[in-house]
PDB file of N, CA, C, O and CB in Angstrom:
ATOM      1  N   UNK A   1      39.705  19.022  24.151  1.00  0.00           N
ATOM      2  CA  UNK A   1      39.315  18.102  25.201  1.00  0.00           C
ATOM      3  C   UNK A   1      40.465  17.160  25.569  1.00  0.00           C
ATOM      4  O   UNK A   1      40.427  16.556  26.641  1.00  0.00           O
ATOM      5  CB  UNK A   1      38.093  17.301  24.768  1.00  0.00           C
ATOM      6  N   UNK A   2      41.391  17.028  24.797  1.00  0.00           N
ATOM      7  CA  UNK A   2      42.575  15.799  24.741  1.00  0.00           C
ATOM      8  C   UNK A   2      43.483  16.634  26.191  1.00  0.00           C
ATOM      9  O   UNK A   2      44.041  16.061  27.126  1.00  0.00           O
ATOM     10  CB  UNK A   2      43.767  15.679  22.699  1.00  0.00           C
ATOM     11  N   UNK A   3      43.375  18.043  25.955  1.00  0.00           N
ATOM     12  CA  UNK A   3      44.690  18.586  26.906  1.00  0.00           C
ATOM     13  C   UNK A   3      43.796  18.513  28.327  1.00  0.00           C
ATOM     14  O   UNK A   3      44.345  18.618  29.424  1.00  0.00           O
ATOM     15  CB  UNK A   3      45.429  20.518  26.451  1.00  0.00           C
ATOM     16  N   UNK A   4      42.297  18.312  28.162  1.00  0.00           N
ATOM     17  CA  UNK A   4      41.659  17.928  29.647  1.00  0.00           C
ATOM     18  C   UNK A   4      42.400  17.363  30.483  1.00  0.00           C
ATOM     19  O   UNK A   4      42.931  17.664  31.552  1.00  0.00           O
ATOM     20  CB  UNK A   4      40.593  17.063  29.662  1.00  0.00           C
ATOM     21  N   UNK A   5      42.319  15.969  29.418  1.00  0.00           N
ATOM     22  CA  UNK A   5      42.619  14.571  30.267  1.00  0.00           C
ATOM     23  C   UNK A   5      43.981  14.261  30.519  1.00  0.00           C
ATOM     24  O   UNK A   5      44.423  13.493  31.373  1.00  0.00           O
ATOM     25  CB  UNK A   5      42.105  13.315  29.557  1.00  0.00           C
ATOM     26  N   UNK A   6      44.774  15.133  29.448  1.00  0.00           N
ATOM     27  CA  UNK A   6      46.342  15.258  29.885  1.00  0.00           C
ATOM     28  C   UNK A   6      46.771  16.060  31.268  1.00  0.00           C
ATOM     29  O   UNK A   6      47.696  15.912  32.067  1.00  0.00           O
ATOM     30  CB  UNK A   6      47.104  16.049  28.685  1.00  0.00           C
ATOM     31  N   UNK A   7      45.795  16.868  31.182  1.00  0.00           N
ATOM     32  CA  UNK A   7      46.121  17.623  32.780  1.00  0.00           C
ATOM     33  C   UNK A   7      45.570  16.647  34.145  1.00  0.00           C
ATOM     34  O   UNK A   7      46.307  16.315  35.074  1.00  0.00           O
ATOM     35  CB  UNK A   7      45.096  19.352  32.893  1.00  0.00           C
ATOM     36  N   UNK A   8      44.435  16.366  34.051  1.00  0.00           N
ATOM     37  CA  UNK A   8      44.185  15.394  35.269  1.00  0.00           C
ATOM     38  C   UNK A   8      44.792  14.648  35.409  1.00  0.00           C
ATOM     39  O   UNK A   8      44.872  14.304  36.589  1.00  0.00           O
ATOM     40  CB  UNK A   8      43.263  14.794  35.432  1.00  0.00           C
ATOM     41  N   UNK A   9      45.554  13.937  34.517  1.00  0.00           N
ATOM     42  CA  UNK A   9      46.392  12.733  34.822  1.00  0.00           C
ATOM     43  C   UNK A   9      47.752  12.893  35.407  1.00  0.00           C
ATOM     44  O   UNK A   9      48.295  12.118  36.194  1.00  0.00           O
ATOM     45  CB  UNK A   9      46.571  12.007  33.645  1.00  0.00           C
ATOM     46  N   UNK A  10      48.428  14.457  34.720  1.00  0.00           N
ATOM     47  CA  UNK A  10      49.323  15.406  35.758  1.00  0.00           C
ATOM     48  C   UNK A  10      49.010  15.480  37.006  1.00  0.00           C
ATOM     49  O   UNK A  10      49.967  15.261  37.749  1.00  0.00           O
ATOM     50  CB  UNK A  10      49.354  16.744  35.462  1.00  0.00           C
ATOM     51  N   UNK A  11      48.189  15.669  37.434  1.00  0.00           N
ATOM     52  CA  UNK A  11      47.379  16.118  38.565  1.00  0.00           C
ATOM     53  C   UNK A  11      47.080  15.203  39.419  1.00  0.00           C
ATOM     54  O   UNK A  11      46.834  15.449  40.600  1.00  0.00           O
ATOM     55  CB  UNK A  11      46.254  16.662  38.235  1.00  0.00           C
ATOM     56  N   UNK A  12      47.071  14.006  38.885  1.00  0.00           N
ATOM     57  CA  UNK A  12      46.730  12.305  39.944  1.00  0.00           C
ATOM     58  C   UNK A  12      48.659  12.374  40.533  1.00  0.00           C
ATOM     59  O   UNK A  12      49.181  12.310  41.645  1.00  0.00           O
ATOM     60  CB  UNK A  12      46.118   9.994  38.330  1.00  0.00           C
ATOM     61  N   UNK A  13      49.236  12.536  39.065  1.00  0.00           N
ATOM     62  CA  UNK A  13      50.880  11.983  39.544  1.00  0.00           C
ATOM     63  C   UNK A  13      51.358  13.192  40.528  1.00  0.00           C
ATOM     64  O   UNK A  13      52.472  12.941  40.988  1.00  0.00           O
ATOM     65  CB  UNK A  13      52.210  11.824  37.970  1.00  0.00           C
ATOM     66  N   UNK A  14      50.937  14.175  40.883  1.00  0.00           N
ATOM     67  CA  UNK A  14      51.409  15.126  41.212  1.00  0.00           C
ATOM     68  C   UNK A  14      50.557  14.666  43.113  1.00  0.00           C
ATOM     69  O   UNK A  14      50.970  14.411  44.245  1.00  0.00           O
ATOM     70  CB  UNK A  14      50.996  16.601  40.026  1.00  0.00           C
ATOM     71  N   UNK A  15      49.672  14.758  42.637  1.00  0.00           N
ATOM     72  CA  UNK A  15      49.141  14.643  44.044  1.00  0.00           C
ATOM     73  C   UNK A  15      49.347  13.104  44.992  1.00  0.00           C
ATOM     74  O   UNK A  15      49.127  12.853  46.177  1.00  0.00           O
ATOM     75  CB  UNK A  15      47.531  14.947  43.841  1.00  0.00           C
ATOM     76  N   UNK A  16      49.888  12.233  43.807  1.00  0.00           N
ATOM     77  CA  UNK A  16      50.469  11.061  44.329  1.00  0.00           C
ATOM     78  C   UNK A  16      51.690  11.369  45.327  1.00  0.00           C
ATOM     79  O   UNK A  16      51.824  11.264  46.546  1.00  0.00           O
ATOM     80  CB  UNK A  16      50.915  10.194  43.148  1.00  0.00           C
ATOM     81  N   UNK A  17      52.302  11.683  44.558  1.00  0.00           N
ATOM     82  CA  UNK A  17      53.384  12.245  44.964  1.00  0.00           C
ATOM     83  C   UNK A  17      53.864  12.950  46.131  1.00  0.00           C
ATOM     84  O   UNK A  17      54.884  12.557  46.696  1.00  0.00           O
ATOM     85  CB  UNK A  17      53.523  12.807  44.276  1.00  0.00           C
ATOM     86  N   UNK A  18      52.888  14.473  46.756  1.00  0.00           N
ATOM     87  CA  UNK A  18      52.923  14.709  47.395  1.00  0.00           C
ATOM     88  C   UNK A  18      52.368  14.234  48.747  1.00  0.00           C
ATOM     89  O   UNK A  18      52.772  14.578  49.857  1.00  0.00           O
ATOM     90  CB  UNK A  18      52.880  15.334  46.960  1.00  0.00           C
ATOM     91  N   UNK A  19      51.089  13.144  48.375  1.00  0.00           N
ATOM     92  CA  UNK A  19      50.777  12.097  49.641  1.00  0.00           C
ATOM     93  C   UNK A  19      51.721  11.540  49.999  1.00  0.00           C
ATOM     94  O   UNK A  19      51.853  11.408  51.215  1.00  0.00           O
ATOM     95  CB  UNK A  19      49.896  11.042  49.490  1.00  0.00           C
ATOM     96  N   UNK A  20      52.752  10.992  49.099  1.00  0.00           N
ATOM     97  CA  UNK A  20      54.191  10.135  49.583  1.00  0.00           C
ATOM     98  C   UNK A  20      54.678  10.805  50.161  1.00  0.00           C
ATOM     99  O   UNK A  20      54.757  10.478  51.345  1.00  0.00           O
ATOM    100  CB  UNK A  20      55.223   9.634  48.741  1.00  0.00           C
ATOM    101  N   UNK A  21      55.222  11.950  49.821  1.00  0.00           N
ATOM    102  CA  UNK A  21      56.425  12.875  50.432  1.00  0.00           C
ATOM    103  C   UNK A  21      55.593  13.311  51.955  1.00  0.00           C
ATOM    104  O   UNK A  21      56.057  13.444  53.087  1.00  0.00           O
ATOM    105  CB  UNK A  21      56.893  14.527  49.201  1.00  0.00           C
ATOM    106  N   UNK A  22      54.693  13.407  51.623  1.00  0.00           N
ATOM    107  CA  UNK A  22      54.150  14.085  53.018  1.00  0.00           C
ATOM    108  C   UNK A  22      54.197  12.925  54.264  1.00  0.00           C
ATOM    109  O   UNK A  22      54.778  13.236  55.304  1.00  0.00           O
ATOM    110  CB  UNK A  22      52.382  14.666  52.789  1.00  0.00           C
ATOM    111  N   UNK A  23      53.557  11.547  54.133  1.00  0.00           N
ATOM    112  CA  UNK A  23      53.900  10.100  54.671  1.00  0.00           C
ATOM    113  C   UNK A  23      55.299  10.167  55.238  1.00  0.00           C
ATOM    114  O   UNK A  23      55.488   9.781  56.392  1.00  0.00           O
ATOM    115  CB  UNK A  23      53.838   8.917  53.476  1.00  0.00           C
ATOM    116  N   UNK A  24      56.226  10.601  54.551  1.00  0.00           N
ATOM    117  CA  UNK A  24      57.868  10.261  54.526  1.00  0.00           C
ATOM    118  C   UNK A  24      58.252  11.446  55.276  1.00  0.00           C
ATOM    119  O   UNK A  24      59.286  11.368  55.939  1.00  0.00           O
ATOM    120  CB  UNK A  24      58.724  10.151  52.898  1.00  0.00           C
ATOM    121  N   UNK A  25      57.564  12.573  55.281  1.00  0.00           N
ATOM    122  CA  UNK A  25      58.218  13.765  56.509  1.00  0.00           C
ATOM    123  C   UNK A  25      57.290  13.772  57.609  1.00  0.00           C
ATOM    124  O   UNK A  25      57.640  14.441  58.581  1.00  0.00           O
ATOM    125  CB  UNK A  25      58.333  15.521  55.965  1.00  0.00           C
ATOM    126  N   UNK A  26      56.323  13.251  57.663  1.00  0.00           N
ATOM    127  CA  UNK A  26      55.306  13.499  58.761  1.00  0.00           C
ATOM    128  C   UNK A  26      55.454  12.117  59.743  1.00  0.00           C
ATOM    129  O   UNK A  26      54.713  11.987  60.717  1.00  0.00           O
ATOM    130  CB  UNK A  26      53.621  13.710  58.055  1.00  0.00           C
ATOM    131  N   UNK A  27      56.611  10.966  59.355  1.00  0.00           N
ATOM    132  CA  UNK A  27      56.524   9.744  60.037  1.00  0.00           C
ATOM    133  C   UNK A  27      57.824   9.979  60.885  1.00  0.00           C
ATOM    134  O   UNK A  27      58.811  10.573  60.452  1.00  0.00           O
ATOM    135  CB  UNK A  27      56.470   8.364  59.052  1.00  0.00           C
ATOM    136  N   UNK A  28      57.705   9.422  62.202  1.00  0.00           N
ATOM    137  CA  UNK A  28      58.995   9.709  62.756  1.00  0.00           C
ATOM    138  C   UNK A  28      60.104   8.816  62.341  1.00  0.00           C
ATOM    139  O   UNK A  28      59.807   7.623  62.276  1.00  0.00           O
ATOM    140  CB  UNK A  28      58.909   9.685  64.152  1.00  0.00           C
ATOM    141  N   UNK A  29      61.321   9.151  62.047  1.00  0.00           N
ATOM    142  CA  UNK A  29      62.385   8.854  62.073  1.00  0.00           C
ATOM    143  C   UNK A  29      62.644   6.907  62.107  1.00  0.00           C
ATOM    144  O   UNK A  29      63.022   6.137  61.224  1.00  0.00           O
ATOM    145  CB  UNK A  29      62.824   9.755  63.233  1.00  0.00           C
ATOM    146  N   UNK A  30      62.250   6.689  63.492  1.00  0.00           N
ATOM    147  CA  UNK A  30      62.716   5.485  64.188  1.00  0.00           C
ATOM    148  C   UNK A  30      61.600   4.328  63.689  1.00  0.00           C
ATOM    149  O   UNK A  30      61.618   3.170  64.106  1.00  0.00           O
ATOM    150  CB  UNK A  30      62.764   5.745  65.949  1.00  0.00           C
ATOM    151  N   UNK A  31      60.639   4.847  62.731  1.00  0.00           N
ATOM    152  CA  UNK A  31      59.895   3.759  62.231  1.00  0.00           C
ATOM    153  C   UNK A  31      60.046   3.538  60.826  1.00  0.00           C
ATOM    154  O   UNK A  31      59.343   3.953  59.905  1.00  0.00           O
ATOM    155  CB  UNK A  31      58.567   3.914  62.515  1.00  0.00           C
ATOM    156  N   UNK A  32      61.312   2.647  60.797  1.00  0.00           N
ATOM    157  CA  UNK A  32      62.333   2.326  59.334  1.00  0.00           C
ATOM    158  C   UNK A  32      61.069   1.201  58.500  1.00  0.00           C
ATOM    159  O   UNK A  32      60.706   1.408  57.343  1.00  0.00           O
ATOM    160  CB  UNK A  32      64.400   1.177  59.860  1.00  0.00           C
ATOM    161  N   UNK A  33      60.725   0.444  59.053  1.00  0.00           N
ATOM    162  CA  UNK A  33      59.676  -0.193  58.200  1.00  0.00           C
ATOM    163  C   UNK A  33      58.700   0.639  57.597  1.00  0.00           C
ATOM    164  O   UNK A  33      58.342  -0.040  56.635  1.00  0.00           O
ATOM    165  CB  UNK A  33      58.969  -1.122  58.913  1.00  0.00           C
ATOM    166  N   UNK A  34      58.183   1.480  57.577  1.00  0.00           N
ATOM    167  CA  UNK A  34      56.852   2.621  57.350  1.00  0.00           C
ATOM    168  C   UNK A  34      58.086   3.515  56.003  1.00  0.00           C
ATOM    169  O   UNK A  34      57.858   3.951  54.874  1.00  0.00           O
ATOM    170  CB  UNK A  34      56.206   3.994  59.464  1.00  0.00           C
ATOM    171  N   UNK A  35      58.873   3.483  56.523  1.00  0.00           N
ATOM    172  CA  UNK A  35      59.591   4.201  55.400  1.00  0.00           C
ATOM    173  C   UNK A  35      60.009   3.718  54.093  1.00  0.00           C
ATOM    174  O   UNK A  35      59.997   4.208  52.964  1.00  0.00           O
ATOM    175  CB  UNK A  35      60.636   4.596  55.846  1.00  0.00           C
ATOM    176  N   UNK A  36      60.489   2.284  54.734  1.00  0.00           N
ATOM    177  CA  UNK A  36      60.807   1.167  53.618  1.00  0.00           C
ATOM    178  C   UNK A  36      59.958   1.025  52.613  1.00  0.00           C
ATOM    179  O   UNK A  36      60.288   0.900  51.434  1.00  0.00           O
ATOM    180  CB  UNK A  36      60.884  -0.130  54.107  1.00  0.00           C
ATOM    181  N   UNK A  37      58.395   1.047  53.213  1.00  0.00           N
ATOM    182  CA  UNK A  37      57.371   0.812  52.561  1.00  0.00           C
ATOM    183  C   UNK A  37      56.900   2.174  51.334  1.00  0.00           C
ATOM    184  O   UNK A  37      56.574   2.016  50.157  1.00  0.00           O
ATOM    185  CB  UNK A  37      56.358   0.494  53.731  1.00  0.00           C
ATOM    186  N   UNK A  38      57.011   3.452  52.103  1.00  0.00           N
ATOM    187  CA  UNK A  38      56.760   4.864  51.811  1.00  0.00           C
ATOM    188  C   UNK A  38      57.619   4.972  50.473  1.00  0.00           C
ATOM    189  O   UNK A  38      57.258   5.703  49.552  1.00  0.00           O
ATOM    190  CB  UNK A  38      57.236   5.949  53.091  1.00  0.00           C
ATOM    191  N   UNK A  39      58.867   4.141  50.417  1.00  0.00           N
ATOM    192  CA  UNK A  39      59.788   4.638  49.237  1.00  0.00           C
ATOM    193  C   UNK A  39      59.389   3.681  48.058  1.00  0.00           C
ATOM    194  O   UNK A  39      59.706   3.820  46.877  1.00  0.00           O
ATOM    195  CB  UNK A  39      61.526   4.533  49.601  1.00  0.00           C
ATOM    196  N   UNK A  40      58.535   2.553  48.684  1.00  0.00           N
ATOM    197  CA  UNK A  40      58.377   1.232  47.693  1.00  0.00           C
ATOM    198  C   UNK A  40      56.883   2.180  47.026  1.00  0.00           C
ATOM    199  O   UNK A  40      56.103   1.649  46.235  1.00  0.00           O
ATOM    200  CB  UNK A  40      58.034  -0.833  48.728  1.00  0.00           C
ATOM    201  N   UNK A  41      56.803   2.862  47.262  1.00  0.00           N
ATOM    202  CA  UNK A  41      54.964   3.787  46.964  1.00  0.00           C
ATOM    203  C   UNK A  41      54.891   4.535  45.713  1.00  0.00           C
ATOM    204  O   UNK A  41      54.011   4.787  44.891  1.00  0.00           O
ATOM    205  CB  UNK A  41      54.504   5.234  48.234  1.00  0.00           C
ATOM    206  N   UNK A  42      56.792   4.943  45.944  1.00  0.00           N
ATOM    207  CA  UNK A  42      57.314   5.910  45.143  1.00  0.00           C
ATOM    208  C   UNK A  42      57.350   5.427  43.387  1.00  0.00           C
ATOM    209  O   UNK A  42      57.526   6.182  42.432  1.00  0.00           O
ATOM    210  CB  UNK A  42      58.806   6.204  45.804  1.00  0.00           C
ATOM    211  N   UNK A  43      57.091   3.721  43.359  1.00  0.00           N
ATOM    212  CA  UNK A  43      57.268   3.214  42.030  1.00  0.00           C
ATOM    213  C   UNK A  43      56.078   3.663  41.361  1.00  0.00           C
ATOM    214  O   UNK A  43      56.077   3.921  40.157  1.00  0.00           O
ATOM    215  CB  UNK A  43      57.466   1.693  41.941  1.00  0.00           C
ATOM    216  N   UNK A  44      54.810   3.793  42.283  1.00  0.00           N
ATOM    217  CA  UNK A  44      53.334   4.281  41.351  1.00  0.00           C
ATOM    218  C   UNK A  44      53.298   5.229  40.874  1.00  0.00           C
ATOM    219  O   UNK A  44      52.718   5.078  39.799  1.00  0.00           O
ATOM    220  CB  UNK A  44      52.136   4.438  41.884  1.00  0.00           C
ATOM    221  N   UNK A  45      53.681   6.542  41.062  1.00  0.00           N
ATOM    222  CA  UNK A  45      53.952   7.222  39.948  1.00  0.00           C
ATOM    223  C   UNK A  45      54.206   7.177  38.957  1.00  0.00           C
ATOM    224  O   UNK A  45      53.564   7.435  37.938  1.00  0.00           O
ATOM    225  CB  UNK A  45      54.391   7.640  39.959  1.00  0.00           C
ATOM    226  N   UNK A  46      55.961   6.576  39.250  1.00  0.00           N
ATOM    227  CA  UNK A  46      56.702   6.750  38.228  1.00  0.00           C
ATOM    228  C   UNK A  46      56.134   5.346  37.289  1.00  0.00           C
ATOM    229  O   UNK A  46      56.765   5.386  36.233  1.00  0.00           O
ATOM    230  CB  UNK A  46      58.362   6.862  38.703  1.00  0.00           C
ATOM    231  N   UNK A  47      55.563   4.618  37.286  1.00  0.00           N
ATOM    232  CA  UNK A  47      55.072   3.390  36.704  1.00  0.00           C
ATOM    233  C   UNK A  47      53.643   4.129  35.831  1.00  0.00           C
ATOM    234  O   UNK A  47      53.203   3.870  34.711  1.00  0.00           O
ATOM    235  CB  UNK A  47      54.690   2.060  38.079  1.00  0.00           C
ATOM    236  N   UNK A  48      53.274   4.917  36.651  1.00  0.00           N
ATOM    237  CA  UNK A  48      51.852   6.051  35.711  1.00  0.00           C
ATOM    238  C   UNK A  48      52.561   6.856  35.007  1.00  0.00           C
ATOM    239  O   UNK A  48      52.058   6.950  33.887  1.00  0.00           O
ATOM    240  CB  UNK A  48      50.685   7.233  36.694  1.00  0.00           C
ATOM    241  N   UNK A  49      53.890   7.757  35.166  1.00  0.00           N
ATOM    242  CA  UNK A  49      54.252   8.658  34.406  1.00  0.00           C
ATOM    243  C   UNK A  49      54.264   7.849  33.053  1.00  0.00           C
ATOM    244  O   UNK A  49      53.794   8.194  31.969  1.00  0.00           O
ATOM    245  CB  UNK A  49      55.521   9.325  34.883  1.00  0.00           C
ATOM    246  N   UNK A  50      54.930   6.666  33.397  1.00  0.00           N
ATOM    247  CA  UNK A  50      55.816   5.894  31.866  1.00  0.00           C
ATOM    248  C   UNK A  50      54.277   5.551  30.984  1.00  0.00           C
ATOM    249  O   UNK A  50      54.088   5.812  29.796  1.00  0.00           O
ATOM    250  CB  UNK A  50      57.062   3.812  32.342  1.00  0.00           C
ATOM    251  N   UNK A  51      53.560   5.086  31.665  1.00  0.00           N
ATOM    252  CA  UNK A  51      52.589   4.306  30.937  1.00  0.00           C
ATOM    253  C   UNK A  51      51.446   5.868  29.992  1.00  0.00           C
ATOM    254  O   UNK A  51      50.958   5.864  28.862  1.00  0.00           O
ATOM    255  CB  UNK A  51      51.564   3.068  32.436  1.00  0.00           C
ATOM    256  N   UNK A  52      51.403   6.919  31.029  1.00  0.00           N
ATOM    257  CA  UNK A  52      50.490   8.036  30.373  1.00  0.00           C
ATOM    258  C   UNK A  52      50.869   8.906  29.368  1.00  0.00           C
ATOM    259  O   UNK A  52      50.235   9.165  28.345  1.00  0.00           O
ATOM    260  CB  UNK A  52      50.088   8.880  31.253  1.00  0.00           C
ATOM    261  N   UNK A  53      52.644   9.629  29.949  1.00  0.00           N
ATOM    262  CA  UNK A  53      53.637  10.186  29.306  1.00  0.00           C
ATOM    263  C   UNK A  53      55.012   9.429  28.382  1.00  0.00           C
ATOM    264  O   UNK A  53      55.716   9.874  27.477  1.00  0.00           O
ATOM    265  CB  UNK A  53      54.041  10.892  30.325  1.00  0.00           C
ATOM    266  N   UNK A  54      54.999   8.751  28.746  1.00  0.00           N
ATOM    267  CA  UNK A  54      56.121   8.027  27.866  1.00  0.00           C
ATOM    268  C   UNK A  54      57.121   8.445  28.576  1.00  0.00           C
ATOM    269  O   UNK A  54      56.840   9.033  29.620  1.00  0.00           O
ATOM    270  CB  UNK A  54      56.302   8.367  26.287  1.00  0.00           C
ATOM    271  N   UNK A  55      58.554   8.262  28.212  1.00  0.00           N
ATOM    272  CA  UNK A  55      60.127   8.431  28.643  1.00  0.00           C
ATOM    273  C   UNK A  55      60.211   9.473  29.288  1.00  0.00           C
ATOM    274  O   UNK A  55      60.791   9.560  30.371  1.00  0.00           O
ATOM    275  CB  UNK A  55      61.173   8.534  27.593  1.00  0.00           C
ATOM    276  N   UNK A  56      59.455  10.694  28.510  1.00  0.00           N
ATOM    277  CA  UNK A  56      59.718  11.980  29.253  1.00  0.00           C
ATOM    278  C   UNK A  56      58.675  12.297  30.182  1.00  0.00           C
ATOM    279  O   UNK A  56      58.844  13.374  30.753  1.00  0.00           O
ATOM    280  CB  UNK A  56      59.872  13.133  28.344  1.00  0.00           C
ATOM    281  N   UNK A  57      57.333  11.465  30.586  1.00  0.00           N
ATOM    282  CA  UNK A  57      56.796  11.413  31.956  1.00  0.00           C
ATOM    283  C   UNK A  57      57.720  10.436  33.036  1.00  0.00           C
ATOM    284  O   UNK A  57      57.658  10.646  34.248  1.00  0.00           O
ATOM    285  CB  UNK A  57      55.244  10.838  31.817  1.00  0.00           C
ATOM    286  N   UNK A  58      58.402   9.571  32.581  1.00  0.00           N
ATOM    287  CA  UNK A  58      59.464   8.592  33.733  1.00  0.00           C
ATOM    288  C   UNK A  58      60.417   9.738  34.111  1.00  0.00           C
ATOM    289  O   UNK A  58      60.652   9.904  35.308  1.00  0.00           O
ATOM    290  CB  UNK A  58      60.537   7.010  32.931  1.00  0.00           C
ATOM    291  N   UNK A  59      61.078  10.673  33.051  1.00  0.00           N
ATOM    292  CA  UNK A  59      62.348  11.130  33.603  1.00  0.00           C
ATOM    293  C   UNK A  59      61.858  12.209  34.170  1.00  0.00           C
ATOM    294  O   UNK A  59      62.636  12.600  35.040  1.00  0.00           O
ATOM    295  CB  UNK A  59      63.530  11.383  32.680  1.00  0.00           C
ATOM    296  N   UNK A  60      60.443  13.205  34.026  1.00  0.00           N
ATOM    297  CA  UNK A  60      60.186  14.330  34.623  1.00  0.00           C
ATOM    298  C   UNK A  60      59.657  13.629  36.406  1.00  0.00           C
ATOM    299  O   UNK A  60      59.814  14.169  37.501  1.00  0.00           O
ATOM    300  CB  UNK A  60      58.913  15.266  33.546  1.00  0.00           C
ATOM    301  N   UNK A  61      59.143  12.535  36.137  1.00  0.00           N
ATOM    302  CA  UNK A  61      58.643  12.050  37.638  1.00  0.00           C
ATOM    303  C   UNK A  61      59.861  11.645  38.733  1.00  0.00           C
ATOM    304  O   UNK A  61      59.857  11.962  39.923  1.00  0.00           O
ATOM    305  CB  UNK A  61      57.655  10.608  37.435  1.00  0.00           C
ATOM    306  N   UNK A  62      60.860  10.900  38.069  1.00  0.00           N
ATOM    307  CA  UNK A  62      61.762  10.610  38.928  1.00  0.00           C
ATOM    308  C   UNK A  62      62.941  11.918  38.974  1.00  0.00           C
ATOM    309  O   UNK A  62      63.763  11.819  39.885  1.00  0.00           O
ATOM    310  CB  UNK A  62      62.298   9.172  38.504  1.00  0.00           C
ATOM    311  N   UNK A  63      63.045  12.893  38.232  1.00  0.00           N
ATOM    312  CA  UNK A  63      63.530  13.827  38.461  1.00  0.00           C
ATOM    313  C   UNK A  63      62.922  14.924  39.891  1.00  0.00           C
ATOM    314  O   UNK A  63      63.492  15.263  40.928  1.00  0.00           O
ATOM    315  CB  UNK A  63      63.501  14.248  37.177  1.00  0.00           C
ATOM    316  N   UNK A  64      61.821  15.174  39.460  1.00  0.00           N
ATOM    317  CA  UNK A  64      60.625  15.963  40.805  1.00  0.00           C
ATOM    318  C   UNK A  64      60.768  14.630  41.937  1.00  0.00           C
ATOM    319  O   UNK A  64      60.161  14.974  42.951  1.00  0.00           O
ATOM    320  CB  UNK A  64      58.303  16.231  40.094  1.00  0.00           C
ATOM    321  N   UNK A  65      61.236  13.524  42.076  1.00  0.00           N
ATOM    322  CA  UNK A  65      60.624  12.973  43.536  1.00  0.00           C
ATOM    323  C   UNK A  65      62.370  13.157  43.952  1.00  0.00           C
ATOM    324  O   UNK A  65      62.573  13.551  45.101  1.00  0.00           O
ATOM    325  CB  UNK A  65      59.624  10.926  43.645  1.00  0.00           C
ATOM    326  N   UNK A  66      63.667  12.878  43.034  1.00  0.00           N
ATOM    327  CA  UNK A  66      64.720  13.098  43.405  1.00  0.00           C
ATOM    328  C   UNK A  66      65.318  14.577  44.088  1.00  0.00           C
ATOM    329  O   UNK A  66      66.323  14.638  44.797  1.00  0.00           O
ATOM    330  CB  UNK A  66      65.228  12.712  42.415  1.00  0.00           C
ATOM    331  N   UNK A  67      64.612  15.531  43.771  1.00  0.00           N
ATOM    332  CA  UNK A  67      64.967  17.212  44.342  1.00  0.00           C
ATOM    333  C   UNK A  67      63.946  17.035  45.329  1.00  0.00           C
ATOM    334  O   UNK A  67      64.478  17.228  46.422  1.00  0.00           O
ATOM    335  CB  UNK A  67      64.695  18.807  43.170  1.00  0.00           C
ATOM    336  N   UNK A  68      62.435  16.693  45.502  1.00  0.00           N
ATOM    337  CA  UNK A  68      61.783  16.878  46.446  1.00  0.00           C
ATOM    338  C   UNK A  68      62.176  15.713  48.102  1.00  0.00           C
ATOM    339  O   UNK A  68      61.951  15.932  49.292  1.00  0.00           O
ATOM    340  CB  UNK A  68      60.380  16.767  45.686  1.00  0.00           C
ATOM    341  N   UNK A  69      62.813  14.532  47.400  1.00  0.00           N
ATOM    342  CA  UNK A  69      62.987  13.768  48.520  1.00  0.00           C
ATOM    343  C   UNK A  69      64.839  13.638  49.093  1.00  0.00           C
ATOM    344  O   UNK A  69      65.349  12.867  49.905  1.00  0.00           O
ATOM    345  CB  UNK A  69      62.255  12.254  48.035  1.00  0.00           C
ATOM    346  N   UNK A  70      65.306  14.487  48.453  1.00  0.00           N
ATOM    347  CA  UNK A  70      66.516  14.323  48.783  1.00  0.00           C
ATOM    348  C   UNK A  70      67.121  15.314  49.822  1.00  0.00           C
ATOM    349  O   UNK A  70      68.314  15.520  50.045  1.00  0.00           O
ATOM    350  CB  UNK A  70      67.167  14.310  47.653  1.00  0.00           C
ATOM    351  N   UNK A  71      65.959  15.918  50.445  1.00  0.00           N
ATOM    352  CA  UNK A  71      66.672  16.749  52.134  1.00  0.00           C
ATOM    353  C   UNK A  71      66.256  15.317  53.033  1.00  0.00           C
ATOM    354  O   UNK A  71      66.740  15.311  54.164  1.00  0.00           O
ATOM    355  CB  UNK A  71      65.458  18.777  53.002  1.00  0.00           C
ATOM    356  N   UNK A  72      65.633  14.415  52.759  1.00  0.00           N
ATOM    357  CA  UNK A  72      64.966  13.270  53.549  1.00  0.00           C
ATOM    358  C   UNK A  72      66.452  12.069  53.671  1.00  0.00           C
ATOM    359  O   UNK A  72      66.845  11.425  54.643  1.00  0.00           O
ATOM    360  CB  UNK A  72      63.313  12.537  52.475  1.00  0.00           C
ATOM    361  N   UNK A  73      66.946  12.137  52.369  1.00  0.00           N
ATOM    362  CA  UNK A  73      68.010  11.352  51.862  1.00  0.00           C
ATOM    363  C   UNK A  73      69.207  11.934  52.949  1.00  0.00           C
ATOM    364  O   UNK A  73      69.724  10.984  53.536  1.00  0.00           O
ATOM    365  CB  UNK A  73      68.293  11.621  50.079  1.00  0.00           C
ATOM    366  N   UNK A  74      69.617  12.897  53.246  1.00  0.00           N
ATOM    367  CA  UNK A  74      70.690  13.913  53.512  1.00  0.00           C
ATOM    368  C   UNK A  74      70.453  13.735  55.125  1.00  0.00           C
ATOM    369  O   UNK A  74      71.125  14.388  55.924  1.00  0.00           O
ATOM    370  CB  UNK A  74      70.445  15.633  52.761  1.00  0.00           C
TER     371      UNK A  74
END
């Protein structure tokens, strides 16, 4: 039952995640405030990874948002 609740909680950060990323490609360009905000969104995850997973939920979360958000970066 323990690996239940370890997976849903994967599954909140994961789908966090992709609500952000999706916010951040689906907003146009020229609305820099909405984005500003979109990247400040990006700390809830990684603030759930640390607290559920420990060190290696911070470095697997900010690793996955760094490859997924960096054609946005470019």
């Amino acid at each position: 039952m323990r690996y239940r609740g370890t997976e849903i909680k994967a599954a909140i950060i994961v789908l966090m995640i992709a609500a952000i990323l999706c916010l951040h490609y689906l907003t146009l360009p020229e609305k820099a405030y909405h984005h500003a905000v979109y990247r400040t969104l990006f700390y809830l995850p990684l603030i759930l990874g640390g607290f559920w997973f420990g060190l290696k939920g911070v470095l697997s979360v900010c690793g996955a948002v760094l490859i997924l958000f960096s054609p946005n970066v470019i």
